[in-house]
N, CA, C and O of each residue as an XYZ file, in Angstrom:
752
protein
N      75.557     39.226     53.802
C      74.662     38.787     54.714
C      74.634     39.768     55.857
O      75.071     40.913     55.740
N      74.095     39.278     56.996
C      74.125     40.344     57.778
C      75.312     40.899     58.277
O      76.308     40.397     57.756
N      75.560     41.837     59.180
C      76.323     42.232     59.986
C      76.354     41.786     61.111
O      75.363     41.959     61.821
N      77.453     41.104     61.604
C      77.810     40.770     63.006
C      77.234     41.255     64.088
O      76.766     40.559     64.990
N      77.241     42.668     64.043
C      76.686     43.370     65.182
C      75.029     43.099     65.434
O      74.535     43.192     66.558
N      73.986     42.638     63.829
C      72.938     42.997     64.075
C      72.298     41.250     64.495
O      71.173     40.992     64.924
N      73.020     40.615     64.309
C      72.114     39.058     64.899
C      72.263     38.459     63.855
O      73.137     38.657     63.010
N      71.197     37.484     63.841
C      71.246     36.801     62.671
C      69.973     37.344     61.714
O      68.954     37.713     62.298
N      70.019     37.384     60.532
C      69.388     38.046     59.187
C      67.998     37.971     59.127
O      67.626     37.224     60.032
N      67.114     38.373     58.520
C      65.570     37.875     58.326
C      65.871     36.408     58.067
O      66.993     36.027     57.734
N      64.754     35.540     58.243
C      65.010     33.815     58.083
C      64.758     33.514     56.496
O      63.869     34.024     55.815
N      65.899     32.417     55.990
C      65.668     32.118     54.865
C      64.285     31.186     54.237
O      63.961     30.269     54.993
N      63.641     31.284     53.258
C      62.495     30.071     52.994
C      63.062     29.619     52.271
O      63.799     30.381     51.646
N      63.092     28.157     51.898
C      63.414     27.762     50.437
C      61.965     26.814     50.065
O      61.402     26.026     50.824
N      61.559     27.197     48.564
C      60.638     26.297     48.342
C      61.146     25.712     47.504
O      61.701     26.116     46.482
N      60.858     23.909     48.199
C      61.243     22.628     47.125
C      59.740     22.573     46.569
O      58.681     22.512     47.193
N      60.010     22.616     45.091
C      59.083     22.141     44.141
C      59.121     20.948     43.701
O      58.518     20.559     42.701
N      59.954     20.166     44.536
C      59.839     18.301     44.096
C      58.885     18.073     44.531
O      58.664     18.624     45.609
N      58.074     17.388     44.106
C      56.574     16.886     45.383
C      57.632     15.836     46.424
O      58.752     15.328     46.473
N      56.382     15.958     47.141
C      56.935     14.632     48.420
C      56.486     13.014     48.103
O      55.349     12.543     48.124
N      57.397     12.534     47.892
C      57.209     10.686     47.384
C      56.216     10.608     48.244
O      55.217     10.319     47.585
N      55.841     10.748     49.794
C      55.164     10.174     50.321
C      53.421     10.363     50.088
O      52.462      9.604     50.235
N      53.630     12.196     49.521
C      52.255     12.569     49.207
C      51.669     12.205     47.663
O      50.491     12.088     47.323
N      52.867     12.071     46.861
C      52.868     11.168     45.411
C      51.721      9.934     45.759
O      50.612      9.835     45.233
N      52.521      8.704     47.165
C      52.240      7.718     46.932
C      50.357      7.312     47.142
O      49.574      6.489     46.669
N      50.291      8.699     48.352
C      48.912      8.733     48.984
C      47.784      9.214     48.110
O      46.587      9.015     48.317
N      48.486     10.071     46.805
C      47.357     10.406     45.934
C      47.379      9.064     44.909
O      46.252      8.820     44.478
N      47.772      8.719     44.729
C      47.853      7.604     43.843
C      46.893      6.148     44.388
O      46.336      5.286     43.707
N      46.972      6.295     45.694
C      46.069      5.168     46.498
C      44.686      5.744     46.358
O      43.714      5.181     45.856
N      44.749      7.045     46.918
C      43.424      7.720     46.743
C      42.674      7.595     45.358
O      41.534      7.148     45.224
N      43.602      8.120     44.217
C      42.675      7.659     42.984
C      42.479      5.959     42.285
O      41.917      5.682     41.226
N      43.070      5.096     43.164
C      42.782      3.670     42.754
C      41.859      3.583     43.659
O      40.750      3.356     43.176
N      41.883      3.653     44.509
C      40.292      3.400     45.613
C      39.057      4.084     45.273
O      37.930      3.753     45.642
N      39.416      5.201     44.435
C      38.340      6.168     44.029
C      37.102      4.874     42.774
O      36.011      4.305     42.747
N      38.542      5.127     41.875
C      38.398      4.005     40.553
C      37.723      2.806     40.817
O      36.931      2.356     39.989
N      38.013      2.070     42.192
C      37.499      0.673     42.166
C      36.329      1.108     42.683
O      35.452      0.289     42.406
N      36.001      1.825     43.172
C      34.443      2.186     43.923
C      33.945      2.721     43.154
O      33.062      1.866     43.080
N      33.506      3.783     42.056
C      32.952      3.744     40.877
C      32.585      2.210     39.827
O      31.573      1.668     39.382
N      33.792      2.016     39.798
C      33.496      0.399     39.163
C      32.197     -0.530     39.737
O      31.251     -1.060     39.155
N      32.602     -0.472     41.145
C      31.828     -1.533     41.914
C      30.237     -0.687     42.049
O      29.261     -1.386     42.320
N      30.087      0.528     41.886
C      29.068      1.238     41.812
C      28.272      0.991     40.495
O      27.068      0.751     40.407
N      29.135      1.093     39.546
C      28.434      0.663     37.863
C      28.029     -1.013     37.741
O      27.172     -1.415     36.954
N      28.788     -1.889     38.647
C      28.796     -3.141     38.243
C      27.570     -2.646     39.076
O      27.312     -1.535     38.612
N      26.848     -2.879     39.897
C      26.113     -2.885     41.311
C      24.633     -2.658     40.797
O      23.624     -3.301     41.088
N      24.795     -1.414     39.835
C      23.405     -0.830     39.217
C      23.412     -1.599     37.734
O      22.393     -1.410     37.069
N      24.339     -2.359     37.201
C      23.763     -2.893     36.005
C      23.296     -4.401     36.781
O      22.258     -4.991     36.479
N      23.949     -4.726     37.482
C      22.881     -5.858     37.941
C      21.974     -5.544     38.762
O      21.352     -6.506     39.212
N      21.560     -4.154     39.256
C      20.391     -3.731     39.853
C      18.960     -3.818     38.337
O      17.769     -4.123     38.294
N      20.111     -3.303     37.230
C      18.996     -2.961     36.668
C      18.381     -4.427     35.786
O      17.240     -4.666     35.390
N      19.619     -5.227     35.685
C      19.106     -6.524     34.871
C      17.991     -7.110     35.637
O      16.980     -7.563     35.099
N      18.241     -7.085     37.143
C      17.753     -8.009     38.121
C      16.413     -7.397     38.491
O      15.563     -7.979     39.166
N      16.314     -6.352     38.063
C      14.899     -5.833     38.063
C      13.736     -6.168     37.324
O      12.540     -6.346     37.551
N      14.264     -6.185     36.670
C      13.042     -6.670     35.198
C      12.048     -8.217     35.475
O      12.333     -9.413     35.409
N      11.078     -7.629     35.729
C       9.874     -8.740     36.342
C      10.004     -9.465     35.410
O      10.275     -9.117     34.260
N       9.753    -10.988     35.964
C       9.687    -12.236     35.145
C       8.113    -12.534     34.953
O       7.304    -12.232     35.831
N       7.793    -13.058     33.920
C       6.350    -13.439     33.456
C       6.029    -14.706     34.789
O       6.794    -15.398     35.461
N       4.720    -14.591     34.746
C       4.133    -15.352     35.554
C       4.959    -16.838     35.132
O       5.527    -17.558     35.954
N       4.873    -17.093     33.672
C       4.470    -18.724     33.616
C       6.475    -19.005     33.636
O       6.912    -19.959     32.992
N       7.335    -18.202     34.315
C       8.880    -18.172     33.900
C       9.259    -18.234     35.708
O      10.220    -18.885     36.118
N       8.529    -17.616     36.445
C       8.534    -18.131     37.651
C       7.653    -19.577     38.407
O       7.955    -20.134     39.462
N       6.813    -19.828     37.719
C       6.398    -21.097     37.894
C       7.516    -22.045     37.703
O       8.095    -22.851     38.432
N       7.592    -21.765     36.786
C       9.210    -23.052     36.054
C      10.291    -22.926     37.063
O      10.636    -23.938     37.672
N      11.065    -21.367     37.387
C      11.348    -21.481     38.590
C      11.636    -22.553     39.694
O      12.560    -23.199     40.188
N      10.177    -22.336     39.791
C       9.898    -22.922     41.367
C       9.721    -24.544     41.350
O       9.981    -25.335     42.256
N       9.248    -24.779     40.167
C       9.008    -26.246     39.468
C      10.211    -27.054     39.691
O      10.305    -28.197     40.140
N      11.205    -26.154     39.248
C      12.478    -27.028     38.321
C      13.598    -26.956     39.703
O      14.737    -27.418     39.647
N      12.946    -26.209     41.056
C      14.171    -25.714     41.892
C      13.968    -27.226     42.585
O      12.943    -27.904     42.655
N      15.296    -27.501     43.064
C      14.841    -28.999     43.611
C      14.495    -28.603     44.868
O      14.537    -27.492     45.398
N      14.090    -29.849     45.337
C      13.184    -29.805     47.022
C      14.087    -29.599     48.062
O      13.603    -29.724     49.186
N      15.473    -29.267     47.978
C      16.140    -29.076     48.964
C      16.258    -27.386     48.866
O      16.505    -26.592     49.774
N      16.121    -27.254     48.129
C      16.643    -25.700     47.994
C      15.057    -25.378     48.328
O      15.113    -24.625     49.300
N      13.880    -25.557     48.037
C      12.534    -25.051     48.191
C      12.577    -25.847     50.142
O      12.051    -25.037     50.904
N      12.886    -26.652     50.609
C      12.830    -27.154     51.894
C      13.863    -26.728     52.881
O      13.762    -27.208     54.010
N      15.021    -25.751     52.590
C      16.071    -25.158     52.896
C      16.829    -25.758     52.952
O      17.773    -25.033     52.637
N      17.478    -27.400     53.294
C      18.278    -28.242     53.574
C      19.266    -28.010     52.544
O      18.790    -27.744     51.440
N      20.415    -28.043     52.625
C      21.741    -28.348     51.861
C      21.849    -29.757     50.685
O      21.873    -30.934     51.044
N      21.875    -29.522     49.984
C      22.026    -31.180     49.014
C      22.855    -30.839     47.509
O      22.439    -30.006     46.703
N      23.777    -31.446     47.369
C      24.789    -30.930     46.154
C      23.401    -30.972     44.683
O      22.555    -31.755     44.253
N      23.854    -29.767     44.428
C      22.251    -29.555     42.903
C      22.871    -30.565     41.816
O      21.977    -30.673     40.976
N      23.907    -31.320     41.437
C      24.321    -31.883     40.510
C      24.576    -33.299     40.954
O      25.679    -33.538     41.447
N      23.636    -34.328     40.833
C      23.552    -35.479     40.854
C      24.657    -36.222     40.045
O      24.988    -35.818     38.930
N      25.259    -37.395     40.670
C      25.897    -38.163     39.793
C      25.419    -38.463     38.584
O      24.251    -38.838     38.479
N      26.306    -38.338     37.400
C      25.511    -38.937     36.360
C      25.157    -39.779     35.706
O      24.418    -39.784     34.721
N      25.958    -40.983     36.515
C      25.567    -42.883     36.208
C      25.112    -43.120     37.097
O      25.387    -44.244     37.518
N      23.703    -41.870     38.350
C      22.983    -42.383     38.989
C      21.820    -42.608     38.223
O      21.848    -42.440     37.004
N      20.595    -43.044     38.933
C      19.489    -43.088     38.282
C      18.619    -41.844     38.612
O      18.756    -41.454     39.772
N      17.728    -41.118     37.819
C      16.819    -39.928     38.550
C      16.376    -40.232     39.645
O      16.275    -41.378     40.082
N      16.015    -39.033     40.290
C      15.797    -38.871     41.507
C      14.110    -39.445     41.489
O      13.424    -39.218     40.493
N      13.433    -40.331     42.890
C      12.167    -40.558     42.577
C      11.849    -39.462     43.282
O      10.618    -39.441     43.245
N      12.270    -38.415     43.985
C      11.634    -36.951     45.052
C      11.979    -36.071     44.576
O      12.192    -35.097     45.297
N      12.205    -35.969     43.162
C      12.388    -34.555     42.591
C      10.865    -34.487     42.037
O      10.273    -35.514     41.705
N      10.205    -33.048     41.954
C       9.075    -32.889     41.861
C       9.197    -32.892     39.509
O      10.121    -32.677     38.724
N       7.783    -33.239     39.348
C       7.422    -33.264     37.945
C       7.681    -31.692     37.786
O       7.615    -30.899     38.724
N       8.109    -31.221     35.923
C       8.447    -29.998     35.940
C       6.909    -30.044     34.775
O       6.526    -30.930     34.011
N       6.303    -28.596     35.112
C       5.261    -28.059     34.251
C       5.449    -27.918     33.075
O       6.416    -27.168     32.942
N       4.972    -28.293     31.924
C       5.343    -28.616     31.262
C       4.432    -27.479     29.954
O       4.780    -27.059     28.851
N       3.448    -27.348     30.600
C       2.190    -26.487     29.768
C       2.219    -25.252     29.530
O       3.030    -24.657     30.239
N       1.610    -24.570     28.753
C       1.852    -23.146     28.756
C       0.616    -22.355     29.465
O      -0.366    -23.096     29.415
N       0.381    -21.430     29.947
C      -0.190    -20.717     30.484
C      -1.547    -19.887     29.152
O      -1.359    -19.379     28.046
N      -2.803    -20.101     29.952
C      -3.689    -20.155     28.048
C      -3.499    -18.145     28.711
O      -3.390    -17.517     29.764
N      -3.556    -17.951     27.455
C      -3.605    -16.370     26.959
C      -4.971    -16.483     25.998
O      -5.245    -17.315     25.133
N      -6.024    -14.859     26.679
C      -6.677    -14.706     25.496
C      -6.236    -14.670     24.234
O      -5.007    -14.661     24.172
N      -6.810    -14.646     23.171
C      -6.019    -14.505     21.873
C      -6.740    -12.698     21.424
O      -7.927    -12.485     21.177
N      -5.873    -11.873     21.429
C      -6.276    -10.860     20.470
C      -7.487    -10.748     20.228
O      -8.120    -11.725     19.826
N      -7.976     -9.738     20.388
C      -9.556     -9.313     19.660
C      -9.013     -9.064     17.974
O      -8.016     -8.490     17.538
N      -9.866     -9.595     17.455
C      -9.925     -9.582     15.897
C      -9.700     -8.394     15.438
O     -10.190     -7.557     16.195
N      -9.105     -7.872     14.407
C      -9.242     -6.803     14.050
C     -10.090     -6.528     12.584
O     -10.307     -7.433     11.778
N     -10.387     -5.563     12.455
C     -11.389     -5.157     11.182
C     -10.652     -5.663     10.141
O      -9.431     -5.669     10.297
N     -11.259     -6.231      8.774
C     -10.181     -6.721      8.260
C      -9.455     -5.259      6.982
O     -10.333     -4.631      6.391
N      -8.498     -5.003      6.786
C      -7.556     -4.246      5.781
C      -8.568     -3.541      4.566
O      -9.004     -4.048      3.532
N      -8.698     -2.570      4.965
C      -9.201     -2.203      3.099
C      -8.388     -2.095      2.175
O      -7.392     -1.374      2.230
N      -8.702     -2.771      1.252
C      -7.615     -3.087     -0.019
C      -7.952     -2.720     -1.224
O      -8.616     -3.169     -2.158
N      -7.173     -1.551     -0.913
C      -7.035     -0.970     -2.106
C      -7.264     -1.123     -3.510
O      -6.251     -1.359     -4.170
N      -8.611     -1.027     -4.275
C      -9.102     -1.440     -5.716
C      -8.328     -0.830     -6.802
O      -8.731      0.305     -7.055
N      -7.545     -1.142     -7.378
C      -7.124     -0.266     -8.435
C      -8.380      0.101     -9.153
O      -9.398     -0.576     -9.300
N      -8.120      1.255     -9.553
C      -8.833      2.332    -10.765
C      -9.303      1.664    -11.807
O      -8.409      1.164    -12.490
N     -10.531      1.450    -12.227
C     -10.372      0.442    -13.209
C     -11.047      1.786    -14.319
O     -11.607      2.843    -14.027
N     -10.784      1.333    -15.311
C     -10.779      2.064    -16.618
C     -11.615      1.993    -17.544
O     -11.194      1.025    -18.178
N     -12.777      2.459    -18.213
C     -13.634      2.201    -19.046
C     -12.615      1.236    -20.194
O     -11.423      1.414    -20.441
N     -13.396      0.356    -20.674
C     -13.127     -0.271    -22.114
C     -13.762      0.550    -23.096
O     -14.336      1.582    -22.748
N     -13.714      0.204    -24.237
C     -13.761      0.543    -25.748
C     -14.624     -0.387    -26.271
O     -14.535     -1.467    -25.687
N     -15.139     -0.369    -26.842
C     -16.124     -1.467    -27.799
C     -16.420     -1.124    -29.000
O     -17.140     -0.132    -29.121
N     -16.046     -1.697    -29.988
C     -16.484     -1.268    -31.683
C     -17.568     -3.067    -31.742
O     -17.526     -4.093    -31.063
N     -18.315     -2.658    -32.800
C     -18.994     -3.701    -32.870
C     -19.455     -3.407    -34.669
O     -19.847     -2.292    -35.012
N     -19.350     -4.396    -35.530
C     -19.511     -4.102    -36.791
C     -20.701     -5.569    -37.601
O     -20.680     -6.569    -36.883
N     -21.394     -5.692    -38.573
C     -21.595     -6.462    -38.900
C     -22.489     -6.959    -39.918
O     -23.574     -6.382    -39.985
N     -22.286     -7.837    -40.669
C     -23.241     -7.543    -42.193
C     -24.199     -8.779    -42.412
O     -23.742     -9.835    -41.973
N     -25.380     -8.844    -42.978
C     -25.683     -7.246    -43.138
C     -26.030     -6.587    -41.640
O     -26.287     -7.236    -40.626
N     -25.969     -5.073    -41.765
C     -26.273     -4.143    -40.071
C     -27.406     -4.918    -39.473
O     -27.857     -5.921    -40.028
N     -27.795     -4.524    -38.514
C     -28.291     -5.373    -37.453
C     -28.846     -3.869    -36.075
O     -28.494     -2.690    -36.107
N     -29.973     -4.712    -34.816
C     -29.606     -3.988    -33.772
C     -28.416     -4.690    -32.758
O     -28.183     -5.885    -32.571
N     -27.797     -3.556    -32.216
C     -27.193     -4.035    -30.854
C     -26.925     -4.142    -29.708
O     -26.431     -3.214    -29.066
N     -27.205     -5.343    -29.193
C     -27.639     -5.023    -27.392
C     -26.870     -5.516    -26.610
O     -26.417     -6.653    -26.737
N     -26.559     -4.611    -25.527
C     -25.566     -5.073    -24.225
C     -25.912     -5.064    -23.086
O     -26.148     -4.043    -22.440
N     -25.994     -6.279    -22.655
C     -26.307     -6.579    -21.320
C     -27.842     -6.275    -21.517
O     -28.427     -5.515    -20.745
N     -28.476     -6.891    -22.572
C     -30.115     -6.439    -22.715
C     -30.754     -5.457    -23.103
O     -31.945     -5.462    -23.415
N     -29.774     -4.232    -23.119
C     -30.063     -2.929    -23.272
C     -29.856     -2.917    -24.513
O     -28.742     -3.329    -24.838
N     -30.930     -2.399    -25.816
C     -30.383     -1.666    -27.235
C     -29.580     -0.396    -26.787
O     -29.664      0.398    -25.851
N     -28.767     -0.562    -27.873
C     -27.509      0.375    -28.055
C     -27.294      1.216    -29.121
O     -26.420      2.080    -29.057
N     -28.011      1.065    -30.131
C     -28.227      1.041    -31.653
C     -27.882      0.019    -32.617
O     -27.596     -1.145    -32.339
N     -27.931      0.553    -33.808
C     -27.820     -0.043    -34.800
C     -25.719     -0.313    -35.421
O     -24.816      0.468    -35.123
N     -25.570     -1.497    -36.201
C     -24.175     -1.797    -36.289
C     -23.860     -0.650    -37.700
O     -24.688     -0.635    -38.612
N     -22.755      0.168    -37.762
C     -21.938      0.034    -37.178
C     -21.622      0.559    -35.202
O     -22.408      1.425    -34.819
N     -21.045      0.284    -34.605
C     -20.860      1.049    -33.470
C     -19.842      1.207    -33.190
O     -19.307      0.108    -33.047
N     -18.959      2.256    -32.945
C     -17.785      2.815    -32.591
C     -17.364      3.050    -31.365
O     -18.094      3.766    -30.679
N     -16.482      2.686    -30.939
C     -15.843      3.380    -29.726
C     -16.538      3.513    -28.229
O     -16.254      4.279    -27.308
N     -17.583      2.457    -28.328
C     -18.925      2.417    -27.247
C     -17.787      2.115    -25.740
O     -16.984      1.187    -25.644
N     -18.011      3.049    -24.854
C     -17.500      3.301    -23.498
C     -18.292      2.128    -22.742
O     -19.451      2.311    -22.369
N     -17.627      0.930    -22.534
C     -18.082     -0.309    -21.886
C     -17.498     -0.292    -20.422
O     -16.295     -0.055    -20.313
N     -18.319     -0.544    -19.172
C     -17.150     -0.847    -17.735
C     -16.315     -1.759    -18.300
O     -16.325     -2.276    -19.417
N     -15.403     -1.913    -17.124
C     -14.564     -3.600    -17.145
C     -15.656     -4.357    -16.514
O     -16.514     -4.040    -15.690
N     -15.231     -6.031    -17.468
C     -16.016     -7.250    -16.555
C     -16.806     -7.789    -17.941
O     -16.638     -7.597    -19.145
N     -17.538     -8.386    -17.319
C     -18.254     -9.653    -18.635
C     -19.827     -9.281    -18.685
O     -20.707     -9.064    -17.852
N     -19.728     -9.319    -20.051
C     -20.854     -8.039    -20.798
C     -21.590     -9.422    -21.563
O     -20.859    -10.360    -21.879
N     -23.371     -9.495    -21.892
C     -23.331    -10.363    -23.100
C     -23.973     -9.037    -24.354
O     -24.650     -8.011    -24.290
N     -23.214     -9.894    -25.498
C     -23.443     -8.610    -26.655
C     -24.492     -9.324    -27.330
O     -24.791    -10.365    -26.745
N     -25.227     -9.061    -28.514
C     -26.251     -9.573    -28.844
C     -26.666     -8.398    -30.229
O     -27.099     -7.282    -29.942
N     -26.473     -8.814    -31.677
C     -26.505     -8.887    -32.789
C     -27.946     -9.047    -33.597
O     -27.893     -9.795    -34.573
N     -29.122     -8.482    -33.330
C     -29.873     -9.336    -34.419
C     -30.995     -8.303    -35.582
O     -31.206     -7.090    -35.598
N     -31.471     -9.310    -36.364
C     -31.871     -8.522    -37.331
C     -33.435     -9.163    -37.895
O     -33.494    -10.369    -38.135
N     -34.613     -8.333    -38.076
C     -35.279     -9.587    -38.651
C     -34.984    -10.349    -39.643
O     -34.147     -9.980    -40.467
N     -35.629    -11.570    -39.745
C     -35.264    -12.933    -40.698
C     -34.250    -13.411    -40.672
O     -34.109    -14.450    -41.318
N     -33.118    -12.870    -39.923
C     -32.018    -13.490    -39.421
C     -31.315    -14.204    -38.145
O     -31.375    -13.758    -36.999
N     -30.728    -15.231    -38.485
C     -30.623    -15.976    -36.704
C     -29.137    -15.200    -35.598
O     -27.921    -15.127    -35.778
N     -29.934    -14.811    -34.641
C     -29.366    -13.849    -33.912
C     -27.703    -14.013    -33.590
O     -27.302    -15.177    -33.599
N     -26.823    -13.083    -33.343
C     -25.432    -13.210    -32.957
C     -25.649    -13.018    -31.748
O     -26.179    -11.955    -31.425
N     -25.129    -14.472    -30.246
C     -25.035    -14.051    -28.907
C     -23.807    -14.132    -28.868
O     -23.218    -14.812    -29.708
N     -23.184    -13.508    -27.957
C     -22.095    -13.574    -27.087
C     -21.929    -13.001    -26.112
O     -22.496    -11.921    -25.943
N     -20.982    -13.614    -25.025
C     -20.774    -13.348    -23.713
C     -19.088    -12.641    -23.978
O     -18.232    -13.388    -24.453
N     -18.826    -11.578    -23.725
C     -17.661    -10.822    -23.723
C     -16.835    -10.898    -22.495
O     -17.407    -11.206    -21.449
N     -15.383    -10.622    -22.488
C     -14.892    -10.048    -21.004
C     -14.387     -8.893    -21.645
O     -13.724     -9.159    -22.647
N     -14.481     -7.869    -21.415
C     -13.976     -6.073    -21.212
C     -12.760     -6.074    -20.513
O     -13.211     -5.757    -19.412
N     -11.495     -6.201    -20.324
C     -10.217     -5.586    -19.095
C     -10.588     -3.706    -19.408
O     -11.171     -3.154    -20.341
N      -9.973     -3.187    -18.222
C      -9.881     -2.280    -17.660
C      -9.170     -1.758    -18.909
O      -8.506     -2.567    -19.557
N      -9.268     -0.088    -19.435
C      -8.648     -0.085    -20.542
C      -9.100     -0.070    -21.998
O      -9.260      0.802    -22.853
N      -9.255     -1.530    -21.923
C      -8.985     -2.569    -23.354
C      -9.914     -1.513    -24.511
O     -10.868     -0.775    -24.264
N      -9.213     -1.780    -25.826
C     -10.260     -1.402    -26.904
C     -10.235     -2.707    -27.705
O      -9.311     -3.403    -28.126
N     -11.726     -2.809    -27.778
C     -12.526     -4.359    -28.047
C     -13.172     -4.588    -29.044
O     -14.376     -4.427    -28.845
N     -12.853     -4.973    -30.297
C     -13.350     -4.999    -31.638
C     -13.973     -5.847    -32.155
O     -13.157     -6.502    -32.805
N     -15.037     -6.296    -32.287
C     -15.523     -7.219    -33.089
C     -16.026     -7.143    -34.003
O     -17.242     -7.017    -33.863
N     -15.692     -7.155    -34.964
C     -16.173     -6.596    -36.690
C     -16.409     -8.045    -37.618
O     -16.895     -7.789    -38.720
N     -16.217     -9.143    -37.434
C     -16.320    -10.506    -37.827
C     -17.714    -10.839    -37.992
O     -17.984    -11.948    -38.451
N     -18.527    -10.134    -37.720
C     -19.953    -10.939    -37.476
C     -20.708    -10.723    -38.829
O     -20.951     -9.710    -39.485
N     -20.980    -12.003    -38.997
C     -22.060    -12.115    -40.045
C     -23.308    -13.117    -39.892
O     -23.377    -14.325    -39.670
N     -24.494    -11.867    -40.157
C     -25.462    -12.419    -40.076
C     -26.153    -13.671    -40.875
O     -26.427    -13.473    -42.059
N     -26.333    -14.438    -40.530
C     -27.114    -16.136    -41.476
C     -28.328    -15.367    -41.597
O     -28.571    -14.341    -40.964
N     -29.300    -16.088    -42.704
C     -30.275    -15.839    -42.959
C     -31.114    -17.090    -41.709
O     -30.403    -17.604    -40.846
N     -32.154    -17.326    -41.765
C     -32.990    -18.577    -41.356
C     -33.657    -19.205    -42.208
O     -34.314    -20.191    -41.874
């Protein structure tokens, strides 16, 4: 250390790296006070934000309907009546109706979708041959093969002179191949 003669030495530092309990205890207050004021900040804005949300007209009527007359007249009066009293005759009637709303403008109604419908098939056969007409129209003579009919209800029609005519009313499905080869002509 030093020498006697020269005084006392440059001054010692010592650094304690313990923290100080007391500055321990003050940060520790600091971040719980921090914590509860964030909290009370989040609670604050979710009931800012619930409590925001406008009520429909006919939800504040009810409100005001259903609030009893002391609370709408400012006076003090316990809100929970005995309950082996009888109702109150100065509590006001509660609304009971709903509030009329236009109804919607109509809308155009859906186009719905037709499935594809499919030519039918038609053979037509018959003895003895004959002409043959569909839907009034000649078509030729029987035999007839493979005649490209729409779908739907067709009348067919068979005849021949001196013979009594074949009518019929057909239905065609979408598709279908439609055979009628059974027909025989009567004489008259």
């Amino acid at each position: 250390m030093g020498c006697p003669d020269q005084g006392p030495g440059p001054p010692v530092v010592l650094i304690d790296f313990d923290a100080d309990p007391a500055t321990k205890r003050l940060r520790g207050r600091v971040a719980a006070v921090a914590v509860g004021f964030l909290v009370a900040l989040a609670g604050g804005a979710v009931w800012l934000g619930s409590s925001s949300i406008p009520a429909s007209p006919a939800s504040r009527e009810k409100l005001v309907a259903s609030a009893p007359a002391s609370a709408r007249s400012g006076t003090f009066v316990p809100s929970r009546p005995d309950p082996g009293s009888p109702p109150s005759a100065t509590s006001p009637p509660v609304r009971t109706t709903r509030p009329t709303v236009a109804p919607p403008p109509p809308r155009p109604p859906a186009r719905v979708a037709r499935p594809r419908l499919e030519p039918g098939l038609l053979s037509v056969n018959a003895i003895p041959w004959g002409s043959v007409y569909l839907d009034g129209q000649r078509i030729g003579n029987t035999p007839q093969s493979d005649r490209t009919v729409a779908p739907g209800r067709h009348r067919l029609r068979v005849e021949r002179e001196g013979y009594r005519p074949y009518d019929r009313v057909i239905d065609v499905a979408s598709g279908q191949r439609l055979r009628i080869t059974d027909i025989t002509l009567v004489e008259r």
